[in-house]
N, C-alpha and C positions, 0 to 999 in steps of 0.2 A: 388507276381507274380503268376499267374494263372498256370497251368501245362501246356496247349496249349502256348501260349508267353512264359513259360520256353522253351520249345521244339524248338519252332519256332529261339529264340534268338540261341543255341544251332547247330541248324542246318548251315552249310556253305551256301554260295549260291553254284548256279548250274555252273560248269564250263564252257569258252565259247564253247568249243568240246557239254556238255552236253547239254547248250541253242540249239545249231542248232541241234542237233538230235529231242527235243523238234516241232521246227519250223519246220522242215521238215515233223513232224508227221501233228500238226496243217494244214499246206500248203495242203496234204496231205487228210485229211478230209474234210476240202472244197472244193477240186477241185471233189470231190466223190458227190458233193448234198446232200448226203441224211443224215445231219443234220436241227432240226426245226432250226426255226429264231432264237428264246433265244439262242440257241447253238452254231449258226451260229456266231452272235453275240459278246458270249463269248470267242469263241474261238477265236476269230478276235481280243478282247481286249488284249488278254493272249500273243498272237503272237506281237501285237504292244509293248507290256513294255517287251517281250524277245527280239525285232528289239532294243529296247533302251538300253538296256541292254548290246548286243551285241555290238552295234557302241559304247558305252562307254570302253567298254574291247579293243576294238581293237584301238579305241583314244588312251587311257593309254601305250596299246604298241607301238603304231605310237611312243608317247611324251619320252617311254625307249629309245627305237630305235635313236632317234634323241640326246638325251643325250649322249649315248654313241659310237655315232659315232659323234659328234662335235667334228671340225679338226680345231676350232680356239688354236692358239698357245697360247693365253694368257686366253685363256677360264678355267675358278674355274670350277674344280668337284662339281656339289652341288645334294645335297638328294632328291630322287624323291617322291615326294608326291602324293600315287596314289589317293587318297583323290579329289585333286584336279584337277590331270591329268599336273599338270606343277610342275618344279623343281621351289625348293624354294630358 
């Protein structure tokens, strides 16, 4: 494995507190102009897969959330797969 892909595997992702800081910067710079197009651009790709990113994190907690307040009486505890975003 390369040192860069060591590192990378190594590194956490960003949390979702750290993604919206992220986004707010991105938002932030665009709404300012004075980035060229390529940057405009990019920053606008970077902002889209941290928006996915985020609604995924917040799914996941939606799908906790709902697990551990199911108020069915005959309802199995089952393990939360955050993988998948649903109990298995």
């Amino acid at each position: 494995m390369t040192r860069t892909k060591a590192k990378a595997a190594e590194t956490p992702p960003p949390t979702f507190e750290q993604t919206l800081v992220e986004l707010e910067r991105i938002v932030e710079s665009l709404e300012r102009g004075d980035l060229s197009l390529q940057d405009s651009l990019n920053a606008f790709e970077r902002g889209v897969g941290l928006t996915r990113a985020a609604r995924q994190a917040l799914d996941s907690a939606e799908q906790r959330v709902r697990i551990l307040t199911d108020s069915r009486v005959d309802g199995e505890p089952r393990p939360f797969d955050p993988d998948s975003g649903n109990s298995s």
